[in-house]
C-alpha positions in Angstrom: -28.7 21.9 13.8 -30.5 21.8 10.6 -28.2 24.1 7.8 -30.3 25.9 5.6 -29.5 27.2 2.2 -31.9 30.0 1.1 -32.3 31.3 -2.7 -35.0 34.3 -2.8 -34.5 37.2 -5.1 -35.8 39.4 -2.3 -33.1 40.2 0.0 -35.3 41.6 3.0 -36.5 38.3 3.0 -33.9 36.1 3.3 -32.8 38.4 6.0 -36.3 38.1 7.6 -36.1 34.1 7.3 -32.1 34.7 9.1 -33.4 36.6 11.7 -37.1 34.1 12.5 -35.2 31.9 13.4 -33.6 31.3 17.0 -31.0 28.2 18.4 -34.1 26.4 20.1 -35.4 25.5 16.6 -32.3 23.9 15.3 -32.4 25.6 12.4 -29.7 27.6 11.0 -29.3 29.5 7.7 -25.7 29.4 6.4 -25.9 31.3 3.3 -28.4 32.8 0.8 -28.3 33.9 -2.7 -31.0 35.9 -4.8 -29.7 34.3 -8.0 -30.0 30.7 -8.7 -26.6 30.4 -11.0 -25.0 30.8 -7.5 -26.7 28.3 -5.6 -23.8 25.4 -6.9 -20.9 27.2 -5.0 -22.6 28.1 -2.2 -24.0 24.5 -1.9 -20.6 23.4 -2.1 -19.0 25.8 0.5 -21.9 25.0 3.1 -23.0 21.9 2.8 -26.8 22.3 3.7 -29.1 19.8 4.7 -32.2 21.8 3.3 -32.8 24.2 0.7 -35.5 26.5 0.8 -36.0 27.8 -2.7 -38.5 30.8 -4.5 -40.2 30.0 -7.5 -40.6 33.5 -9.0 -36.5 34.7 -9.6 -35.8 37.0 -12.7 -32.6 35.1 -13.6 -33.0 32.0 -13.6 -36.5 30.3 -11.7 -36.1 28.1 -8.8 -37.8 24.8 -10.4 -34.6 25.4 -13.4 -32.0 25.9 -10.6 -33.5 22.5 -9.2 -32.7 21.2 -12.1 -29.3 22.3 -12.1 -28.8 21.5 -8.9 -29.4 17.9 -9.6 -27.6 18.0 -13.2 -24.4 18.4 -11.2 -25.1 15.5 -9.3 -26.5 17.1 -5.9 -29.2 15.5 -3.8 -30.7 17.7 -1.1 -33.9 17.9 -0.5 -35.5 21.4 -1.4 -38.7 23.4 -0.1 -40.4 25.6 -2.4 -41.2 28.5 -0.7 -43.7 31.0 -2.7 -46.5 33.0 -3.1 -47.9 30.9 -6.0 -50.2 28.0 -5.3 -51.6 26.9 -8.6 -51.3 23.3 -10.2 -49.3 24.4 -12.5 -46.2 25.2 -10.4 -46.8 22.4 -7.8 -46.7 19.9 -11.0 -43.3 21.3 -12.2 -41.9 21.6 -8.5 -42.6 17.9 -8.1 -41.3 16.7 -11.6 -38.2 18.3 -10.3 -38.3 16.4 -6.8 -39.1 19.3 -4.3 -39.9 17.5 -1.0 -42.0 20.4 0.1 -43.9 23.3 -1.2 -45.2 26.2 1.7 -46.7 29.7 1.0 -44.9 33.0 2.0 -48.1 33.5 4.7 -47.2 30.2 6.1 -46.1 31.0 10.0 -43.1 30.6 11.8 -44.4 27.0 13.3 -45.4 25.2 9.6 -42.2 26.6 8.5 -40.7 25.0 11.1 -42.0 22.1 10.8 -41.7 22.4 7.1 -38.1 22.2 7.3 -37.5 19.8 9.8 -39.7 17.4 8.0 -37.8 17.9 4.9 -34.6 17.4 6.0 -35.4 13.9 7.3 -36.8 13.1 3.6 -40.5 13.5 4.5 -42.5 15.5 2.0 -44.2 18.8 3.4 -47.2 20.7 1.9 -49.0 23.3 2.7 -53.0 22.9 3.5 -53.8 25.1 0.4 -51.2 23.0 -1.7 -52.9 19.9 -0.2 -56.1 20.7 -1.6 -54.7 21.8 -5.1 -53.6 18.3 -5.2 -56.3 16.5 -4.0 -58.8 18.6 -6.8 -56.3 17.8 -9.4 -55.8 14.0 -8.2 -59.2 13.4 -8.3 -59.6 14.6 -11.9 -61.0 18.1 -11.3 -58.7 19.7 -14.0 -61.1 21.5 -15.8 -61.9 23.5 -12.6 -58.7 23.9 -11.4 -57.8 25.9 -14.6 -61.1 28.1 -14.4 -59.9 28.7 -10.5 -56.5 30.2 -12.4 -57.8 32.3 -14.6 -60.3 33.5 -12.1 -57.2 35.3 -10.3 -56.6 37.6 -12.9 -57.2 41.4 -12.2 -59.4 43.0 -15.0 -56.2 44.7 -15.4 -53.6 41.8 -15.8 -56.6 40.9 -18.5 -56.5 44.4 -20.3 -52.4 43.6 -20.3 -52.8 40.5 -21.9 -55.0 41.6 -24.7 -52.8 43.9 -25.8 -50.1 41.4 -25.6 -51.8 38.9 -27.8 -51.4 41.6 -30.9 -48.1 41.7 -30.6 -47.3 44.6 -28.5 -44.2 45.2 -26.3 -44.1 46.1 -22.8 -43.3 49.6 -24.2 -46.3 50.3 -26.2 -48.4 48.2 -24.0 -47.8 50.7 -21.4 -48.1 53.6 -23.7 -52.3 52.2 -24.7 -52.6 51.7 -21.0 -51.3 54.7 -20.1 -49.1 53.1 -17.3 -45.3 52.8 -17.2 -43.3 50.0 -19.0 -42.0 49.0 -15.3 -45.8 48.5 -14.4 -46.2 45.6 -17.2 -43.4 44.4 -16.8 -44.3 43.6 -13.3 -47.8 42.5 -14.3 -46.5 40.1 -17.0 -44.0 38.7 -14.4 -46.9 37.7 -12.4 -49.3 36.4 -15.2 -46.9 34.4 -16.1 -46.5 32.6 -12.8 -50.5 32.6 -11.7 -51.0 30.7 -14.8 -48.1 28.7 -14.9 -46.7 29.6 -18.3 -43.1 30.4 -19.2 -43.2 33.3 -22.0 -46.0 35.2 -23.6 -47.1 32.8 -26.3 -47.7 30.2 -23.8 -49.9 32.7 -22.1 -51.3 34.0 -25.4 -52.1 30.0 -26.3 -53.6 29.2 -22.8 -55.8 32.6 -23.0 -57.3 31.8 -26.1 -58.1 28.2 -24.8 -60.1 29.5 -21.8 -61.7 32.4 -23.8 -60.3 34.9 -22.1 -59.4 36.8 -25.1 
């Protein structure tokens, strides 16, 4: 039996990954966290042989509780499981030694297998992760970062305009007539579609593709 250490924020999920999976797979889910600071403990309570970790966590983010993981001297392997797909993200998951990298859509079989190739040290990615790599790889960087900004809304664009002059989520909202909780949520997911950690990185990249 494979044990199975989940970190998602989203509680539902987690439950949902509990429940997916029955004693014929061999996979069993000891434990689960939605914040990163307590993967250590519960790593050391459970001993798992897998760890299937989010990206996108409000605390701390699941590539920096990799690296935490490893700081204190831990070696299992981990499978980045996410809605994000860009280069971006696969390039910082694999600088910190993530063995595998599936989307949230993936089904119950390639997670399956996801996991049970992981734990036996293979590496495991998902067919649109496969063909990130391969455009990237073969030099296609340039297009890879038009495909990014190509997945912003016109309003996650409107959001970051008003962002580059400075504004706060407050008076964002306030210009856009939409609640503080509403950019918040948009500026969360900017951040991860492009691959950029705060708002000048965003800003910086923006300007570069002439977005804004």
């Amino acid at each position: 039996m494979i044990k199975v250490l989940v970190v998602d924020d989203h509680h539902l999920f987690a439950h949902g990954l509990k429940s997916m999976f029955q004693p014929e797979d061999g996979i069993d889910i000891v434990a689960s966290t939605t914040n990163g600071n307590e993967a250590l403990p519960l790593l050391e309570q459970h001993t798992p042989d897998v760890i299937i970790m989010d990206i996108s966590m409000p605390v701390i983010d699941g590539i920096e509780t990799m690296k935490l993981i490893q700081d204190a001297g831990h070696d299992i392997p981990t499978l980045m499981l996410t809605m994000h797909q860009d280069i971006r993200q696969i390039k910082r998951a694999l600088e910190q030694n993530a063995r595998g990298y599936i989307l949230k859509d993936a089904s119950k079989p390639e997670l399956v297998e996801a996991v049970q190739k992981v734990s036996r040290g293979e590496d495991y990615f998902h067919k649109k992760v496969n063909e990130q790599l391969f455009e990237f790889l073969r030099g296609n960087k340039g297009a890879t970062d038009t495909d990014l900004v190509n997945q912003l809304s016109e309003r996650e664009v409107e959001i970051i305009k008003q962002l580059s002059l400075g504004k706060n989520g407050n008076e964002v909202a306030e210009v856009l007539f939409i609640s503080p909780h509403t950019v918040k949520t948009h500026r969360r997911n900017i951040l991860h579609k492009l691959g950029v950690k705060n708002t000048t990185e965003l800003v910086k990249l923006c300007l570069e593709k002439g977005i804004i």
